[in-house]
PyMOL Python script that loads the backbone (N, CA, C, O; Angstrom):
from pymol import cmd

cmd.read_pdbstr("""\
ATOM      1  N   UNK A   1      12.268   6.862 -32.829  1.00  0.00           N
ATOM      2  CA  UNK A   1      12.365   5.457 -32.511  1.00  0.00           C
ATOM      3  C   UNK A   1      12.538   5.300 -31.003  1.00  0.00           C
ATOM      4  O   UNK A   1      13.610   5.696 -30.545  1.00  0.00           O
ATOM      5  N   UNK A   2      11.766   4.852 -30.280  1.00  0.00           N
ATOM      6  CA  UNK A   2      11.699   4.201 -29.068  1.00  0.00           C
ATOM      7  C   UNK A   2      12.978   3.230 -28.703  1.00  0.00           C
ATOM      8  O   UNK A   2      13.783   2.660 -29.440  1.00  0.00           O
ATOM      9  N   UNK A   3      12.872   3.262 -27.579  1.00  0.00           N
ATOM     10  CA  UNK A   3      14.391   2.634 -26.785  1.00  0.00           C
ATOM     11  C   UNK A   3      13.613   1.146 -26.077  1.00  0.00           C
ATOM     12  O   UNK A   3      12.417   1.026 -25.810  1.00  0.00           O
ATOM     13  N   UNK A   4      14.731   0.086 -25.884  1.00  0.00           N
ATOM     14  CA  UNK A   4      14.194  -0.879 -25.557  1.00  0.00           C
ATOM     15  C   UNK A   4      14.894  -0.663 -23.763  1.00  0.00           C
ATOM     16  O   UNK A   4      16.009  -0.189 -23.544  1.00  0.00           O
ATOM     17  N   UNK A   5      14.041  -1.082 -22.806  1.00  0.00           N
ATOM     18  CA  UNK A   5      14.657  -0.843 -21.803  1.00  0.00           C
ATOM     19  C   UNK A   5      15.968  -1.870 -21.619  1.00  0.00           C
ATOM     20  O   UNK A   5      16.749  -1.335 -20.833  1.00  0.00           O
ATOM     21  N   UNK A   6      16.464  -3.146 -22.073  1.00  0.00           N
ATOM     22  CA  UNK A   6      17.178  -3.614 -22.247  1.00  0.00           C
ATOM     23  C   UNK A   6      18.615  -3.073 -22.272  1.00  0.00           C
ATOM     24  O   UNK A   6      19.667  -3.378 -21.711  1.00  0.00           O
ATOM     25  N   UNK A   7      18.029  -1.689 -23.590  1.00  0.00           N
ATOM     26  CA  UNK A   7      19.490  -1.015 -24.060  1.00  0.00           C
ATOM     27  C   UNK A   7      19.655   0.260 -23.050  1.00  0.00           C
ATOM     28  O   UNK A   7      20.681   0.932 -22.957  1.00  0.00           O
ATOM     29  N   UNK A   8      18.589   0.441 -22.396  1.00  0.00           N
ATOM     30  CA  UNK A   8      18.763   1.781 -21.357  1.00  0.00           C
ATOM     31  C   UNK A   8      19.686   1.220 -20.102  1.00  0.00           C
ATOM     32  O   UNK A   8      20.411   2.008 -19.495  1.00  0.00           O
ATOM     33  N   UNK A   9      19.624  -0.200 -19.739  1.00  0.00           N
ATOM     34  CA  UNK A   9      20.137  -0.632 -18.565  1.00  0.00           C
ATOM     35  C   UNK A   9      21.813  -0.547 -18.651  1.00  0.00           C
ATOM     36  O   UNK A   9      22.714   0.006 -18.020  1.00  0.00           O
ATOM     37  N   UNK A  10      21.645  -1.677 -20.136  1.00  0.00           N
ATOM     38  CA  UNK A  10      22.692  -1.787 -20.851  1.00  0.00           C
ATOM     39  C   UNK A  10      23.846  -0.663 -20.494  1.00  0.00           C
ATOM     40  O   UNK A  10      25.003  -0.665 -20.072  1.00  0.00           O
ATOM     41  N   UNK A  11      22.810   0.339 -20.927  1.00  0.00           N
ATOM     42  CA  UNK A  11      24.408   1.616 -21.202  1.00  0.00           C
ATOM     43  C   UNK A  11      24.672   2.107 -19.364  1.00  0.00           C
ATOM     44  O   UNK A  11      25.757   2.492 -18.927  1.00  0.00           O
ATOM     45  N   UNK A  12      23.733   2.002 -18.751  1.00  0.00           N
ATOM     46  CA  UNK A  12      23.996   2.331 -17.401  1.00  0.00           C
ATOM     47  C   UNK A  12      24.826   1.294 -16.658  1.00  0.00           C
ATOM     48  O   UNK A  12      25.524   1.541 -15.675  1.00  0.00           O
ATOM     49  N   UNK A  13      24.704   0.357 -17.116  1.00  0.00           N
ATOM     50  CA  UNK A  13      25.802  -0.747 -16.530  1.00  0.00           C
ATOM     51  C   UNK A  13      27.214  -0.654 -16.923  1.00  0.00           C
ATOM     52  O   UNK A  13      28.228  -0.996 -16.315  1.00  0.00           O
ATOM     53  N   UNK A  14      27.051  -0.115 -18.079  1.00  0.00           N
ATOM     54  CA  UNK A  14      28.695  -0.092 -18.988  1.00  0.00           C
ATOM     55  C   UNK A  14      29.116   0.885 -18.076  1.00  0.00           C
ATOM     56  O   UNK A  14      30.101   0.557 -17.414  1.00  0.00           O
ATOM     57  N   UNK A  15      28.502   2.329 -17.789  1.00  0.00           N
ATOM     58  CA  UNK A  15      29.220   3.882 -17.165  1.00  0.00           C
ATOM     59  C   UNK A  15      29.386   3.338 -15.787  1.00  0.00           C
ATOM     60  O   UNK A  15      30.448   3.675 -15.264  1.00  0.00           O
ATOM     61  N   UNK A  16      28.398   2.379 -14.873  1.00  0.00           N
ATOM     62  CA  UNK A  16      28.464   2.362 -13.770  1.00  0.00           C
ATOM     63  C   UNK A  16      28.286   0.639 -13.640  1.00  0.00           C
ATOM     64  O   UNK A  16      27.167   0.154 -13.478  1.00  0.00           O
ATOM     65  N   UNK A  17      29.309  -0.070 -13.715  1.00  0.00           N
ATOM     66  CA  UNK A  17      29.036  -1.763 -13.432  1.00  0.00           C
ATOM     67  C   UNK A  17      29.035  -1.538 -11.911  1.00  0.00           C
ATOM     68  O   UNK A  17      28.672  -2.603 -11.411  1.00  0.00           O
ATOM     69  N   UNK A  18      29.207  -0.898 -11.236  1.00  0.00           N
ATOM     70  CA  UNK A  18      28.634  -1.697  -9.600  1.00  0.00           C
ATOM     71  C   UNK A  18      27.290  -1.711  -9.295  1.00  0.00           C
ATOM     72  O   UNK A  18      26.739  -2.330  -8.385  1.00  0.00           O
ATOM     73  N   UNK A  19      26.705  -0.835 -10.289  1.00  0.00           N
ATOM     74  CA  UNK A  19      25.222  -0.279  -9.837  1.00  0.00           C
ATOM     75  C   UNK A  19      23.900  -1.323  -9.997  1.00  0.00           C
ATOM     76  O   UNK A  19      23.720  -2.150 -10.890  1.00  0.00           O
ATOM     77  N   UNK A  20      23.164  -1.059  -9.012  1.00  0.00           N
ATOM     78  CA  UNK A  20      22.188  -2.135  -9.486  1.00  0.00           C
ATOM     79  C   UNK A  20      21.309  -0.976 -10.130  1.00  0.00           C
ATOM     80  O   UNK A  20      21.504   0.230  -9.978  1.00  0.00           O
ATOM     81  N   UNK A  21      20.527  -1.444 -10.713  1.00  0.00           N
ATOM     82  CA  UNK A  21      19.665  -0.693 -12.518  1.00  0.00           C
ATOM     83  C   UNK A  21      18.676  -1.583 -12.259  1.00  0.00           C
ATOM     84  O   UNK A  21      18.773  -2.810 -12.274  1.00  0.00           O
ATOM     85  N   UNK A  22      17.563  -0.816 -11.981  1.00  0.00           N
ATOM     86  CA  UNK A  22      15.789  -1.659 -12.455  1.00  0.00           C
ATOM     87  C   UNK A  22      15.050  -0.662 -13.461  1.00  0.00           C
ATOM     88  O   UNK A  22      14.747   0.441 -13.006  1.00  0.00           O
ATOM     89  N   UNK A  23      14.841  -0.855 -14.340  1.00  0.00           N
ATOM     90  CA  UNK A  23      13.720  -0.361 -15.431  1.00  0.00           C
ATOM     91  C   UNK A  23      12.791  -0.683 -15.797  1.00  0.00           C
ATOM     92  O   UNK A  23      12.470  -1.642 -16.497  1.00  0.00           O
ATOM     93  N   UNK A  24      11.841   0.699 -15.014  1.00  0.00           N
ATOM     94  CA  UNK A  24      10.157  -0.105 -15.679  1.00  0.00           C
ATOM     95  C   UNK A  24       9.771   0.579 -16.759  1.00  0.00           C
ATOM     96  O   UNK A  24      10.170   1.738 -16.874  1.00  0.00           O
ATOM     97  N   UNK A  25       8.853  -0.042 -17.843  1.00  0.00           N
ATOM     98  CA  UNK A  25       8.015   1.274 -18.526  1.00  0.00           C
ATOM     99  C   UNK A  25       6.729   1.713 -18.185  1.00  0.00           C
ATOM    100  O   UNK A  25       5.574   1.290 -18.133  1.00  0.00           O
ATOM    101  N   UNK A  26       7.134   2.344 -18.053  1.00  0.00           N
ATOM    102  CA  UNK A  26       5.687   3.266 -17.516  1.00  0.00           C
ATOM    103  C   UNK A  26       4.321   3.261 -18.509  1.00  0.00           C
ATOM    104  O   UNK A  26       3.169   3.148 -18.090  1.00  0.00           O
ATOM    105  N   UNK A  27       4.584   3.360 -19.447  1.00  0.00           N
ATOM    106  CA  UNK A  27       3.467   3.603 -20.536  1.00  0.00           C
ATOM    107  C   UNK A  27       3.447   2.465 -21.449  1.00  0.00           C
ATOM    108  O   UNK A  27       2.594   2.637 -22.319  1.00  0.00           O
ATOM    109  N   UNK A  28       4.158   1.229 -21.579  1.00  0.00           N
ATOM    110  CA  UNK A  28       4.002   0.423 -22.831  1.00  0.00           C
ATOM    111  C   UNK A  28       4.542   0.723 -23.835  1.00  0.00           C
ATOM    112  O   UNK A  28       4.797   0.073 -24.849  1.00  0.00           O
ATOM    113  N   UNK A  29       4.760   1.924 -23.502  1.00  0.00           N
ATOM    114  CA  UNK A  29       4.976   3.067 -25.393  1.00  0.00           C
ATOM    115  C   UNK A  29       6.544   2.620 -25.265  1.00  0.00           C
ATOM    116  O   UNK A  29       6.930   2.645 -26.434  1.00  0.00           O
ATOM    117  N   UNK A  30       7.558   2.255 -24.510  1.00  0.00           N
ATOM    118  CA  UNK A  30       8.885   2.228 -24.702  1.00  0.00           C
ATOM    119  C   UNK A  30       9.494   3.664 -24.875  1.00  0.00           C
ATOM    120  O   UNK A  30      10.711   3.754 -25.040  1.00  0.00           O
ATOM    121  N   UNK A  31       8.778   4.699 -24.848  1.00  0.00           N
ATOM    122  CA  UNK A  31       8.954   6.094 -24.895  1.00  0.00           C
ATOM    123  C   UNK A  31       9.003   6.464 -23.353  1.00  0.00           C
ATOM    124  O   UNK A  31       9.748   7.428 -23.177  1.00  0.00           O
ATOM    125  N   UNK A  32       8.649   6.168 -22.630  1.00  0.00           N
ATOM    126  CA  UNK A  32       8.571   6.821 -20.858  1.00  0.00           C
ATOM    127  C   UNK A  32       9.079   5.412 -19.568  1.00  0.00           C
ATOM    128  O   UNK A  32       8.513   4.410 -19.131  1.00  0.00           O
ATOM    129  N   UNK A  33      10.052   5.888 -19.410  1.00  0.00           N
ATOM    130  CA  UNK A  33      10.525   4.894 -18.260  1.00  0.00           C
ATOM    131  C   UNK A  33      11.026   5.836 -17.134  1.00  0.00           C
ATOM    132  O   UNK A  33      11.399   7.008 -17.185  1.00  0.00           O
ATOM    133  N   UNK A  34      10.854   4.438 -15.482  1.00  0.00           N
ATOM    134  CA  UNK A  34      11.583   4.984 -14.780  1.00  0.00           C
ATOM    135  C   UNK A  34      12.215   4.006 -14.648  1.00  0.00           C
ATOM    136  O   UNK A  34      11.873   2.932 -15.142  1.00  0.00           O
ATOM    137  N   UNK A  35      13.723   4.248 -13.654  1.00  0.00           N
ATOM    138  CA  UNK A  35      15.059   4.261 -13.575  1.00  0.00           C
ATOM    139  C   UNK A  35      15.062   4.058 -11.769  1.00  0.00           C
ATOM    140  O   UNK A  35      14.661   4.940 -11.009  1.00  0.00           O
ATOM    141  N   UNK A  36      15.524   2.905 -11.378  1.00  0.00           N
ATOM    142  CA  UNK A  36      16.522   3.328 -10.282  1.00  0.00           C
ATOM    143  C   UNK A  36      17.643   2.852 -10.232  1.00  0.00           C
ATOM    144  O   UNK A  36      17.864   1.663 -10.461  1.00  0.00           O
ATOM    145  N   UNK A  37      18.744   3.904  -9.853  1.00  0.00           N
ATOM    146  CA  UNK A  37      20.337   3.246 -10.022  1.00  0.00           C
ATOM    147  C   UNK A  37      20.687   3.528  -8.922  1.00  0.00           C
ATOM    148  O   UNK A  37      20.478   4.655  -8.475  1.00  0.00           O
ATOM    149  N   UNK A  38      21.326   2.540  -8.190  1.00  0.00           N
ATOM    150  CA  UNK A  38      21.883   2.922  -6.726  1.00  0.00           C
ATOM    151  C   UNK A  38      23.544   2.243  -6.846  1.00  0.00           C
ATOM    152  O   UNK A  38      23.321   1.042  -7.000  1.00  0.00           O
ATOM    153  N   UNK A  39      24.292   2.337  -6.848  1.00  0.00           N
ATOM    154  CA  UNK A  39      25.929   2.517  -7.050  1.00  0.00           C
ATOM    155  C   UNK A  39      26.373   3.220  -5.894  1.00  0.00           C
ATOM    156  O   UNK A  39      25.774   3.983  -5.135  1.00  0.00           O
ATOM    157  N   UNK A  40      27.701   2.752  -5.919  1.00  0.00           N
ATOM    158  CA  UNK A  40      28.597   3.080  -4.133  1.00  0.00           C
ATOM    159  C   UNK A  40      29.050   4.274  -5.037  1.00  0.00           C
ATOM    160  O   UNK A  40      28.945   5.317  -4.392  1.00  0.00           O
ATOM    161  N   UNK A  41      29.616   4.532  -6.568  1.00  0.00           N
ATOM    162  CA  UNK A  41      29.802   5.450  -6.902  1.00  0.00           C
ATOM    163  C   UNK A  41      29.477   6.970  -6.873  1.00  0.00           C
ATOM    164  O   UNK A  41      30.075   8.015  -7.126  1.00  0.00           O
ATOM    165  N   UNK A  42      28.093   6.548  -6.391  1.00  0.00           N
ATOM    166  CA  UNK A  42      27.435   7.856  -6.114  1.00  0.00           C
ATOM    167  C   UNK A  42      27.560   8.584  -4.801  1.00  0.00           C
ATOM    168  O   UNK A  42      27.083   9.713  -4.923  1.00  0.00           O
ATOM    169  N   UNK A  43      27.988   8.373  -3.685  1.00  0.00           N
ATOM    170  CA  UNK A  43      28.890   8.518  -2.576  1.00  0.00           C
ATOM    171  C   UNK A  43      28.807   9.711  -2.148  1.00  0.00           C
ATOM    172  O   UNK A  43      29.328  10.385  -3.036  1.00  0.00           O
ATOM    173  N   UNK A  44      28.508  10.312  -1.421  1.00  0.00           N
ATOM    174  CA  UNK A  44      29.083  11.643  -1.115  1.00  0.00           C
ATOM    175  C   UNK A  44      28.510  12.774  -2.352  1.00  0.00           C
ATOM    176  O   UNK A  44      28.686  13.991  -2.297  1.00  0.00           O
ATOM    177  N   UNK A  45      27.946  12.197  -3.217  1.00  0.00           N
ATOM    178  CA  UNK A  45      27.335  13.590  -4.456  1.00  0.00           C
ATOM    179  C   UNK A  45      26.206  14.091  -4.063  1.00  0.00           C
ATOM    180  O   UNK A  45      25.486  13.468  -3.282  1.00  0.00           O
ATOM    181  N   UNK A  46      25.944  15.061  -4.453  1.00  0.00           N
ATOM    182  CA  UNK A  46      24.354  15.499  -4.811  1.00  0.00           C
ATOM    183  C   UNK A  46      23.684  14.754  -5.513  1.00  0.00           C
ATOM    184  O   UNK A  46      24.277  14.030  -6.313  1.00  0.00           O
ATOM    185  N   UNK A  47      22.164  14.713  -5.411  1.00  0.00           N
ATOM    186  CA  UNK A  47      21.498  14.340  -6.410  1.00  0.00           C
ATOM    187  C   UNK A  47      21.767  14.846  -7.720  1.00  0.00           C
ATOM    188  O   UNK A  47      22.185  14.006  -8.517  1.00  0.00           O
ATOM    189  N   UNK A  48      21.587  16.361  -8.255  1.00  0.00           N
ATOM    190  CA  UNK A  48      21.863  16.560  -8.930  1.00  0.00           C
ATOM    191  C   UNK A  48      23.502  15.806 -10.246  1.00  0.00           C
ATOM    192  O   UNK A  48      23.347  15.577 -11.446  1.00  0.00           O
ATOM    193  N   UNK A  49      24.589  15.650  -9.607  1.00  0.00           N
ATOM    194  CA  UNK A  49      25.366  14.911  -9.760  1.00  0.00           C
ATOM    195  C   UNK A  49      25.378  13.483 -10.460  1.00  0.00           C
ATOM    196  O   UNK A  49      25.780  13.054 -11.541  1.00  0.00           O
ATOM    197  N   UNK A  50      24.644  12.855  -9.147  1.00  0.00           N
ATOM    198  CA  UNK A  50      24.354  11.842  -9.232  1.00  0.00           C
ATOM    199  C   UNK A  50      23.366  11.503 -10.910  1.00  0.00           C
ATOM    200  O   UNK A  50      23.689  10.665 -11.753  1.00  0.00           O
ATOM    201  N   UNK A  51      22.369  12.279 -10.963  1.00  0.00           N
ATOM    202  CA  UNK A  51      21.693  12.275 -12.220  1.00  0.00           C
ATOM    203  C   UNK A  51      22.469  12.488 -13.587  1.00  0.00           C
ATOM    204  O   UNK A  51      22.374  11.988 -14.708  1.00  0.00           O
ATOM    205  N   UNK A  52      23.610  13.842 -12.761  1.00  0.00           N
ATOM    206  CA  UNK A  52      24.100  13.992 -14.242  1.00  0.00           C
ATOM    207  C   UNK A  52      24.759  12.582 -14.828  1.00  0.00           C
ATOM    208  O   UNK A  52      24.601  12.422 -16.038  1.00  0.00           O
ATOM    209  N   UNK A  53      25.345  11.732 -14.246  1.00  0.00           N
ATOM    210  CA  UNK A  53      26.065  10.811 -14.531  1.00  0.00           C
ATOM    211  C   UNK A  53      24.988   9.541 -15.241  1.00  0.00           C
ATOM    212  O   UNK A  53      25.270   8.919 -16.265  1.00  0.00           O
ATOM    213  N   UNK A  54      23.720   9.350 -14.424  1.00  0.00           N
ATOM    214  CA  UNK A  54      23.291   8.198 -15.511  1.00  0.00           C
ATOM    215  C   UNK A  54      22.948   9.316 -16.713  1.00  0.00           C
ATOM    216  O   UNK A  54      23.241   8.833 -17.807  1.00  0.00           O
ATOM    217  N   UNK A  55      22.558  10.298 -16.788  1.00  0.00           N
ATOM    218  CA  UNK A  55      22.138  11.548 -17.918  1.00  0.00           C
ATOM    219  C   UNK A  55      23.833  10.963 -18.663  1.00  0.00           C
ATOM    220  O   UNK A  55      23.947   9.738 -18.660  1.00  0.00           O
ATOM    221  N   UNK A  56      24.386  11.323 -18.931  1.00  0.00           N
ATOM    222  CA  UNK A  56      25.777  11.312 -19.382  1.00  0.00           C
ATOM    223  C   UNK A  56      25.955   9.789 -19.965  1.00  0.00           C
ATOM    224  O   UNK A  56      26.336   9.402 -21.069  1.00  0.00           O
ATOM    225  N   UNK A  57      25.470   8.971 -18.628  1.00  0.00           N
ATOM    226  CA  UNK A  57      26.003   7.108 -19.784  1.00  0.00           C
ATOM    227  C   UNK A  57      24.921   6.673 -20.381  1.00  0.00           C
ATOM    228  O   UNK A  57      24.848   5.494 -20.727  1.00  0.00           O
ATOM    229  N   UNK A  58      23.775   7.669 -20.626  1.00  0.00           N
ATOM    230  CA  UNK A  58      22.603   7.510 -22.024  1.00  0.00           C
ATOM    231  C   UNK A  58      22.839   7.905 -23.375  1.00  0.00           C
ATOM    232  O   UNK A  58      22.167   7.836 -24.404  1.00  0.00           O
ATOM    233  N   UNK A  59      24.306   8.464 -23.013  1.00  0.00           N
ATOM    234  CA  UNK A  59      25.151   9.299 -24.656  1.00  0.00           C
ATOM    235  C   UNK A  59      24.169  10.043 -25.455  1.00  0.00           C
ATOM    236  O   UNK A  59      24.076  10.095 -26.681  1.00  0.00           O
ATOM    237  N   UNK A  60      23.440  10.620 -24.539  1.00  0.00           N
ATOM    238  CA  UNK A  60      22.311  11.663 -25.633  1.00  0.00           C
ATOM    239  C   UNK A  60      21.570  11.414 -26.164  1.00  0.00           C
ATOM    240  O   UNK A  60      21.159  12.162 -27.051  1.00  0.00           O
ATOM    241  N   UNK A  61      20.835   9.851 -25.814  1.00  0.00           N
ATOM    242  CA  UNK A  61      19.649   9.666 -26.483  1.00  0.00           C
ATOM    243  C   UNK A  61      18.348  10.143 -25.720  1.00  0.00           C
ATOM    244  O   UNK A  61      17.183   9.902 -26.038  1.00  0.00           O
ATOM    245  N   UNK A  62      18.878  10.986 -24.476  1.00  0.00           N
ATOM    246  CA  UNK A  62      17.614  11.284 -23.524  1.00  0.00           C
ATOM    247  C   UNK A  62      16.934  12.782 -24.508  1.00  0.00           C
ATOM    248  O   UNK A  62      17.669  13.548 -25.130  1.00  0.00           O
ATOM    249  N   UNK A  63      15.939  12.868 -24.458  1.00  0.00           N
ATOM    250  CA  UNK A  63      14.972  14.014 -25.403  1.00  0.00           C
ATOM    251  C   UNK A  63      14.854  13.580 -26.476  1.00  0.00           C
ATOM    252  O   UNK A  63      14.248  14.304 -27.266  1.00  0.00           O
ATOM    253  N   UNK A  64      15.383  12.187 -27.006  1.00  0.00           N
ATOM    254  CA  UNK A  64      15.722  12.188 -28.970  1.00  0.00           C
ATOM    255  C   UNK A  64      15.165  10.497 -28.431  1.00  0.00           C
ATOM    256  O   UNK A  64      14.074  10.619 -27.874  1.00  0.00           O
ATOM    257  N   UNK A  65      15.543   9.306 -28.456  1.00  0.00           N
ATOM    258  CA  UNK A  65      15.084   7.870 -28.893  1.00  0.00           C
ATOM    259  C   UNK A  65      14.396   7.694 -27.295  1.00  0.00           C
ATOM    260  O   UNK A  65      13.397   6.978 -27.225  1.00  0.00           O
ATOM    261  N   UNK A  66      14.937   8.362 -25.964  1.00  0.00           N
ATOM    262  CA  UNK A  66      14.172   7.932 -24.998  1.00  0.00           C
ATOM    263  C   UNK A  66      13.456   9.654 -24.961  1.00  0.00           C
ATOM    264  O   UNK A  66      13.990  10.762 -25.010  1.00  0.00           O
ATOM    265  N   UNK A  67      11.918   9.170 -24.845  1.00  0.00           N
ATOM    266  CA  UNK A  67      10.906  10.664 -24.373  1.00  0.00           C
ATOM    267  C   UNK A  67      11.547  11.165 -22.943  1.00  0.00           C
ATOM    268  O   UNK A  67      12.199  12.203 -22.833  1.00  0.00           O
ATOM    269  N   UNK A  68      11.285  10.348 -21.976  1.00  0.00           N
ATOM    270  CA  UNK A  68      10.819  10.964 -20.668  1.00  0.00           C
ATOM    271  C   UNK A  68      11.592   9.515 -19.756  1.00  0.00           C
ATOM    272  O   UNK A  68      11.477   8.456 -20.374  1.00  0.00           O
ATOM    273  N   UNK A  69      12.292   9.426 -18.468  1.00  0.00           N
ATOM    274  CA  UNK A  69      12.917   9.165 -17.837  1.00  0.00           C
ATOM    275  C   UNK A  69      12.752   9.370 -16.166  1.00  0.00           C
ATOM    276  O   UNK A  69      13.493  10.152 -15.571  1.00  0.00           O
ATOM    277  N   UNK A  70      11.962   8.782 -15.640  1.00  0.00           N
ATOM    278  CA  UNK A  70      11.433   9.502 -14.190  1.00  0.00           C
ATOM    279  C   UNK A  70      12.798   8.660 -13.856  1.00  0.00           C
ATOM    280  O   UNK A  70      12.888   7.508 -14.278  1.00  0.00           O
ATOM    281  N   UNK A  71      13.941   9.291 -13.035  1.00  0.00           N
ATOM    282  CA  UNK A  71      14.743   8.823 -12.450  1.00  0.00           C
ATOM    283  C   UNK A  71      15.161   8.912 -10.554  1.00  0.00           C
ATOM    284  O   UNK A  71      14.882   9.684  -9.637  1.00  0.00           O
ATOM    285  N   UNK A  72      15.690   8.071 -10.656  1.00  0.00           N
ATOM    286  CA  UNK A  72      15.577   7.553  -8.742  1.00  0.00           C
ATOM    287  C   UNK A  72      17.191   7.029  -8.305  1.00  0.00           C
ATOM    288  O   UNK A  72      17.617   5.886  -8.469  1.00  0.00           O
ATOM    289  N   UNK A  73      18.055   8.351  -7.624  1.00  0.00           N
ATOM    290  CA  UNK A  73      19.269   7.615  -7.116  1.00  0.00           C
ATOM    291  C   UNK A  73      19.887   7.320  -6.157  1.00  0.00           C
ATOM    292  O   UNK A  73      19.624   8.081  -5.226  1.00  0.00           O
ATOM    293  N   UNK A  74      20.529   6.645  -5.936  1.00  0.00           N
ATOM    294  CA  UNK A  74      21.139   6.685  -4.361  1.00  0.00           C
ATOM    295  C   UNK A  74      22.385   5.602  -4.449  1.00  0.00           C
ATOM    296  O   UNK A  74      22.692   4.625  -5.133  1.00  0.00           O
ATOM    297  N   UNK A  75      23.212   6.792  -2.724  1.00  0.00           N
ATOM    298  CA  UNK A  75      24.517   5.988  -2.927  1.00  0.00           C
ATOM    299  C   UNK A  75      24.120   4.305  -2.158  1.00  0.00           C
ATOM    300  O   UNK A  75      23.256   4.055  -1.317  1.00  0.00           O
ATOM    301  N   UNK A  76      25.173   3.307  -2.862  1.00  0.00           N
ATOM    302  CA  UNK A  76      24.827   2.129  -1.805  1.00  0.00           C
ATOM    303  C   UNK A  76      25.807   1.816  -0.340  1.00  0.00           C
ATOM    304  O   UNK A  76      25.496   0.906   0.428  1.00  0.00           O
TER     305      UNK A  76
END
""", "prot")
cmd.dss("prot")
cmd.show_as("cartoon", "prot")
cmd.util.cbc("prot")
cmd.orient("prot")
């Protein structure tokens, strides 16, 4: 089952409310989106980091209800 980008923003806003969140779909399919989250939270991290954390406030639906996720971060 495909993800509505609605509910992808959704959960990134709940882990990170300062962040601004734009979601496009890439394919129509609701299966492939990209992501940019830029949050003051992200501060001083690595990218890597930085990813793990929207990875983490998707609660594991990334590989299983969302396919594919081109993601884009930065501190604000």
């Amino acid at each position: 089952m495909a993800m509505k980008a609605a509910d992808i923003e959704r959960m990134i806003r709940e882990a990170l409310p300062d962040a601004k969140v734009e979601i496009r779909d890439l394919a129509g399919d609701g299966d492939h989106y990209a992501a940019t989250v830029i949050s003051p939270a992200f501060k001083g991290l690595p990218k890597v980091k930085q990813h793990q954390m929207v990875y983490a406030a998707l609660r594991g639906n990334m590989g299983g209800a969302l396919h594919a996720l081109a993601l884009t971060t930065a501190a604000e």
